[in-house]
C-alpha positions in Angstrom: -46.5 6.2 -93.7 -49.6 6.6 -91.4 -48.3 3.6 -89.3 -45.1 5.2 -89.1 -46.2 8.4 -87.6 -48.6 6.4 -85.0 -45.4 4.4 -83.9 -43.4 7.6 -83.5 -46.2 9.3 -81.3 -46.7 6.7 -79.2 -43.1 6.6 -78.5 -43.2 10.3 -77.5 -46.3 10.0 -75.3 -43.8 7.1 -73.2 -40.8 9.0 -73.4 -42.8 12.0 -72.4 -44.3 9.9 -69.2 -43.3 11.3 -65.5 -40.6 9.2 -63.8 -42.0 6.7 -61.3 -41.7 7.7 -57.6 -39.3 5.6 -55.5 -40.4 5.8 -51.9 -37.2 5.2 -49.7 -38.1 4.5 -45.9 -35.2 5.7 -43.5 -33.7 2.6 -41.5 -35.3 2.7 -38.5 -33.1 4.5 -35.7 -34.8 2.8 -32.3 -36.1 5.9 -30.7 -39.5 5.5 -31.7 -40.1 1.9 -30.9 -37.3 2.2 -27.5 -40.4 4.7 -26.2 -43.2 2.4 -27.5 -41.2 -0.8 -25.7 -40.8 2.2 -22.5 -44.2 2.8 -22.6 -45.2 -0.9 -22.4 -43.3 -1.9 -19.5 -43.7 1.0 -17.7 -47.3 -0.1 -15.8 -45.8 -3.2 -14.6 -45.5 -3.7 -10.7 -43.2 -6.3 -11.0 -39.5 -5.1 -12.1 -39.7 -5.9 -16.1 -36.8 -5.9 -18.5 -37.2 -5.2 -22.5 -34.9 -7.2 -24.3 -33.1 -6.5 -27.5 -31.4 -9.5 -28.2 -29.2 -9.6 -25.3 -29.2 -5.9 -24.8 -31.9 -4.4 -21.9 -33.5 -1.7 -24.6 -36.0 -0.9 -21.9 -36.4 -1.2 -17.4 -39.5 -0.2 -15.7 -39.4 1.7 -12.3 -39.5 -1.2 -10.7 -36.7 -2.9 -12.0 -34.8 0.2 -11.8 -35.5 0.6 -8.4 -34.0 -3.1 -7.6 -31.1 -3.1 -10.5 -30.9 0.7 -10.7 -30.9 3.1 -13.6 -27.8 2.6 -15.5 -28.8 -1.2 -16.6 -30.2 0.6 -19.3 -28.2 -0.2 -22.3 -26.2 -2.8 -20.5 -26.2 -6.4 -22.2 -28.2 -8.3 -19.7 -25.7 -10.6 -18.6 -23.4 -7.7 -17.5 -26.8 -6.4 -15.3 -27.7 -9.2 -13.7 -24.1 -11.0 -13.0 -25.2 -14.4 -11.8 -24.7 -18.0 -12.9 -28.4 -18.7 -13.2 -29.3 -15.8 -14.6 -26.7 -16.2 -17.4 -27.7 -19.6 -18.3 -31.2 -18.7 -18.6 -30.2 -16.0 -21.1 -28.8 -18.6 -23.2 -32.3 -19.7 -24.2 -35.0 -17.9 -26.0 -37.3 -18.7 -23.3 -37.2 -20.6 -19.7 -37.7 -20.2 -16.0 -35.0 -20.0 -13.7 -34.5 -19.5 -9.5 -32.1 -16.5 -8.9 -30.7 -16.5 -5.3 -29.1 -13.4 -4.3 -29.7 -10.9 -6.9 -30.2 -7.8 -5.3 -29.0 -9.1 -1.5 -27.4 -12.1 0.3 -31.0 -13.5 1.3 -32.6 -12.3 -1.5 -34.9 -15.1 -3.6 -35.8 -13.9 -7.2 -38.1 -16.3 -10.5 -36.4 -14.7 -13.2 -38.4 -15.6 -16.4 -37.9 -15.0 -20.0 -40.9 -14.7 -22.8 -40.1 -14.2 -26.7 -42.0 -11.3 -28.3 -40.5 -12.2 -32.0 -37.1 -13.2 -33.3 -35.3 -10.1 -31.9 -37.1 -8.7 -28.9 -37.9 -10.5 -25.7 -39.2 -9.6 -21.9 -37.6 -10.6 -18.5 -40.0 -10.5 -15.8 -38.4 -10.5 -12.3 -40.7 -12.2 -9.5 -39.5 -12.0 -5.9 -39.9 -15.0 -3.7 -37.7 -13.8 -0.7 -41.1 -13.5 1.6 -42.3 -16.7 0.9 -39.2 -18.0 1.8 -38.5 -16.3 4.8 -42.1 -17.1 6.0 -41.1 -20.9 5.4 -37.9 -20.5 7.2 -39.7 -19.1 10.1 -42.5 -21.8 10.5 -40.0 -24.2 10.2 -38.1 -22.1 13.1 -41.2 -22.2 15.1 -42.2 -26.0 15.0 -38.8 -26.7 15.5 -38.4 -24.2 18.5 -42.0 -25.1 19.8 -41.2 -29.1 19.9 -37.9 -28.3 21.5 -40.1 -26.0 24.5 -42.2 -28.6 25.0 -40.1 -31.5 25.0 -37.9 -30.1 28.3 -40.7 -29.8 30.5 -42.2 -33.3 29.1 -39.2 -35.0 29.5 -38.7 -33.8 33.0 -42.0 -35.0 34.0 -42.1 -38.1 32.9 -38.8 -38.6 34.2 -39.5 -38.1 37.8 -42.9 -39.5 37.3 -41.0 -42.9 36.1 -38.9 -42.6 39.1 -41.7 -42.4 41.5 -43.8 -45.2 40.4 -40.8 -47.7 40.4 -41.1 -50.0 43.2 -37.5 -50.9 43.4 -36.8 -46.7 43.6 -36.7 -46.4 47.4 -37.7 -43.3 47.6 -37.9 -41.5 50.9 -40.8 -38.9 51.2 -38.8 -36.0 51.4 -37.5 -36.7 48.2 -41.0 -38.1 46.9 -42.4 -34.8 47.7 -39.2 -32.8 45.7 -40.2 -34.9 43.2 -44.1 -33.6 43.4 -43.0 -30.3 43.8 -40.8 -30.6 40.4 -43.3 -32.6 38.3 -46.4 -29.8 39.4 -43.7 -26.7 38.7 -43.0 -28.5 35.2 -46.3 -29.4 34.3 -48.0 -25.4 35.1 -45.0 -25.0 32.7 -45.8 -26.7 29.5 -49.3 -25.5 30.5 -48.7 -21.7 29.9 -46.3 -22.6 26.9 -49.3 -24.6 25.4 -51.7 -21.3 26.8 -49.4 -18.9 25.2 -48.8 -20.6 22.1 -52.6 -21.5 21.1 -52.7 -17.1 22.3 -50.5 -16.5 19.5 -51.9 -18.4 16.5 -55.4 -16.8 17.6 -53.8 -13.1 17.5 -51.9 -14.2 14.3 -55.4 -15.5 12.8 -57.0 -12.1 13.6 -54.3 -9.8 13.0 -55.9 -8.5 10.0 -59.2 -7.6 11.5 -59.7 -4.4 13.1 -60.7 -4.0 16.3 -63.7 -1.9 16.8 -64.9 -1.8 21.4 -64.4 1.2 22.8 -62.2 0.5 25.7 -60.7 2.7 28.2 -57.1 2.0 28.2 -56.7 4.0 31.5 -59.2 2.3 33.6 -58.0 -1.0 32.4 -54.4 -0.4 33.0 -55.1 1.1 36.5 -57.3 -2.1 37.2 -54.4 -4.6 36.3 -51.6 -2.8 38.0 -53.6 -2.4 41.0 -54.7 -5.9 41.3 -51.3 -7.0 40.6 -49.6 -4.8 43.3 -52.2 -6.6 46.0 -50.5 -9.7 45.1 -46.9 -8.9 44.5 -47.2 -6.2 47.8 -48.0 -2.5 47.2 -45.0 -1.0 46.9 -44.0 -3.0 44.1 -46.3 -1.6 41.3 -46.6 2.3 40.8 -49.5 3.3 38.8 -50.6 6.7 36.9 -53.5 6.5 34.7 -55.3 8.8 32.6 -58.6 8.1 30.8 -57.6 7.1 27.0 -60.2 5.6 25.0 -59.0 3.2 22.1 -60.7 1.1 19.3 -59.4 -2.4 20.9 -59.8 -6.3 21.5 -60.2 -6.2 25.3 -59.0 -9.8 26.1 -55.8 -8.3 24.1 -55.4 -5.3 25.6 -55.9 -7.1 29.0 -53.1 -9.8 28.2 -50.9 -6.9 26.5 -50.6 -5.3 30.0 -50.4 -8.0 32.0 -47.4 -9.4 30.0 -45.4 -5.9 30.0 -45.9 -5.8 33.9 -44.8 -9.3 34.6 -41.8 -9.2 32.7 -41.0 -5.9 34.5 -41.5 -8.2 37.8 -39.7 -11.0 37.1 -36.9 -9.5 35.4 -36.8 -5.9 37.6 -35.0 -5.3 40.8 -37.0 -7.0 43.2 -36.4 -4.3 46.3 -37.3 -1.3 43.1 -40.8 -0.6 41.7 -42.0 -1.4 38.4 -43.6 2.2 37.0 -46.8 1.7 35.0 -47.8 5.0 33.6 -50.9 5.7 30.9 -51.1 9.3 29.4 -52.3 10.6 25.9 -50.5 12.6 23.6 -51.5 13.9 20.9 -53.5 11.6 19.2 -52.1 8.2 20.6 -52.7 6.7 24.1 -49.0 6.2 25.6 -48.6 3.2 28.3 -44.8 3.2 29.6 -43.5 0.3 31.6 -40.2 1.0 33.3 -38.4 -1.9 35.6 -35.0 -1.1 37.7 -33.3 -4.1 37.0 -30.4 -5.4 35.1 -31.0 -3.8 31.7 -30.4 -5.4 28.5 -27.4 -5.8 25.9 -28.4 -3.1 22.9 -27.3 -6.6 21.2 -30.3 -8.2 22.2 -32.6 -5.5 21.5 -33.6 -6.0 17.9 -34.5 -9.8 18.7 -36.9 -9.1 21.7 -39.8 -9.6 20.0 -38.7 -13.4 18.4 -40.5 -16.1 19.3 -38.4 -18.3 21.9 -35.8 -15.6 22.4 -34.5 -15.4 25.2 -31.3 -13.0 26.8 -30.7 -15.7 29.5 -32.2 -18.9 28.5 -31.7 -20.4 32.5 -32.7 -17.7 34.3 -35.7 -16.7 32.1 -37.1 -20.5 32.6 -36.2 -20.4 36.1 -38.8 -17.2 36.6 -41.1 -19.6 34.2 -41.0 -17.6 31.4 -42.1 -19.2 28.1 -39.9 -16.8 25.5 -43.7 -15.9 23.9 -44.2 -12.8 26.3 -42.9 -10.3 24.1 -43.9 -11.8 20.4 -47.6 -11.8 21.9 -47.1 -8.4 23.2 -45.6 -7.3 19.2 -48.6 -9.2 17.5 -51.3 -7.0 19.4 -49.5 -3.8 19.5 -49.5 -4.5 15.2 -53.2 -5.8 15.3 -54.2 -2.5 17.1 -52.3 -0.3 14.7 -49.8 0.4 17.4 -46.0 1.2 17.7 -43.8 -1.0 20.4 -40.4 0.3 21.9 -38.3 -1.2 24.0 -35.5 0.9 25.0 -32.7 -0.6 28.0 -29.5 0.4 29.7 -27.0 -1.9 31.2 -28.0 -1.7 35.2 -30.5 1.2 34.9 -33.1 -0.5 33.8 -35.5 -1.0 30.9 -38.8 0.7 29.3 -41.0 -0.7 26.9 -43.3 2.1 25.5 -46.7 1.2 23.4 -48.5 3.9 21.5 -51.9 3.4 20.5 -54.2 5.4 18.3 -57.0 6.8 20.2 -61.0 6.1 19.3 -62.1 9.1 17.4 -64.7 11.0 19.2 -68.3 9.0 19.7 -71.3 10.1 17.4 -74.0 11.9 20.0 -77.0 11.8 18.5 -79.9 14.0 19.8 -83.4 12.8 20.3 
């Protein structure tokens, strides 16, 4: 009997225990972990894609800005719409060169990187400057070697002709052939001149410069002893003092080059106007030829290397195509701003604006 009772209280004490608690965890929706993945891309500077399977759960600013906004939510393949780029979703994981993505030029490493079975980053590298900087020292040696080669070939030419006995030469002809060979050889010599001018301003182009140099006095100095060689009326010259942090060999080969290109390529009975004023805070040089003009086609390619409007006549006034890429490269290492503005048989004007020196420190004893 005792036993009995003992079996039936103990099975009223279990009957009697509370139920056990189930927790049940809601399926997660994706908001909270779509604004941790936002969150985590965000920072990037390169344009970064969150990847939910092949759906972009998450585009920092950067990509937005290249892909825009609404790639958000897109499956990948649909936002990025190029062979490579599709192949290279294809794998969990890979490297792949994307050419023209966001432009006809454009150069981009697309790369993919697992973050677990589900989610993965795209990380968007773009190459285009590296490969337009290629392009354009291939460009150069190409254009160089071609610049040299014409006056080489002419000297040697005549120089081959000269020293053949069996040429019979008469000395009129012998001295034409001087005449040519010394014209072809000052030639290659300020192509070699302007060319080792260049990669110098190119090395230093990131370095400040820090003389205080009267822009004024120098440009009224140059124009004046150009006009005594060219003849007076020529060159027209107004100067004001404006004092600049410069490079004076620079400066010196800046104005030289705007004022002989206004020569050469100016109406020769019309004077080249070479005018220096400040305003505001920059120092203003304006050189103004009456000649031909140029085609606004040609305009935005001015400042090329080896560029040329009129490839004969330019070499006929010995021009080496380097004038105005010189003239660009210190204008930019001075912090500048070049304009060249032209009308068909009015003329041209090339404006460069300079920052001025802030005021010198006067210290009292």
């Amino acid at each position: 009997m005792s036993l009995a009772v003992l079996v039936v209280w103990l099975a009223t004490l279990w009957l009697a225990r509370p139920e056990p608690v189930v927790e049940t965890l809601d399926r997660d929706d994706g908001s909270v972990s779509r604004q941790a993945m936002i969150e985590l891309v965000e920072p990037f500077g390169l344009p970064v894609l969150m990847l939910d399977g092949q759906r972009i759960a998450a585009a920092n600013a950067a990509a937005r800005e290249e892909l825009g906004a609404h790639i958000v939510g897109q499956d990948a393949r649909v936002a990025l719409r190029h062979p490579e780029a599709i192949n290279l979703l294809k794998k969990p994981q890979g490297r792949a060169l994307v050419r023209g993505l966001t432009g006809a030029r454009s150069i981009w490493q697309v790369s993919r990187v697992p973050i677990d079975e589900r989610f993965s980053l795209i990380e968007m590298v773009n190459r285009t400057a590296e490969a337009d900087i290629s392009r354009s020292h291939t460009d150069f040696v190409a254009n160089a070697s071609h610049e040299l080669r014409t006056p080489l070939a002419s000297i040697i030419g005549y120089i081959e002709t000269l020293a053949d006995p069996d040429a019979r030469v008469d000395e009129a002809t012998t001295a034409k052939f001087h005449a040519t060979v010394l014209r072809e050889a000052r030639r290659l010599q300020s192509l070699v001149e302007d060319l080792m001018s260049l990669s110098r301003i190119e090395a230093e182009k990131h370095e400040l410069p820090r003389d205080r140099i009267d822009l004024g006095q120098m440009v009224g100095s140059i124009a004046s002893e150009t006009a005594m060689t060219v003849g007076e009326g020529r060159v027209v010259v107004r100067a004001d003092e404006g004092v600049v942090l410069g490079d004076r060999q620079q400066l010196d080969q800046l104005v030289r080059n705007l004022i002989d290109n206004a020569l050469k390529y100016g109406d020769p009975t019309q004077p080249v106007s070479v005018d220096l004023a400040v305003h505001g805070s920059e120092a203003e040089l304006v050189v103004t030829d009456k000649g031909e003009g140029i085609h606004p086609d040609h305009l935005p390619y001015l400042t090329r290397r080896f560029y040329r409007t009129d490839p004969g006549r330019s070499r006929a006034a010995g021009g080496t195509g380097l004038g105005l890429a010189i003239v660009k490269h210190i204008v930019e290492r001075h912090r500048g701003k070049l304009d060249i503005a032209s009308t068909l048989g009015v003329g041209t004007t090339v404006t460069v604006r300079i920052p001025l020196a802030p005021a010198a420190n006067v210290s009292a004893d």
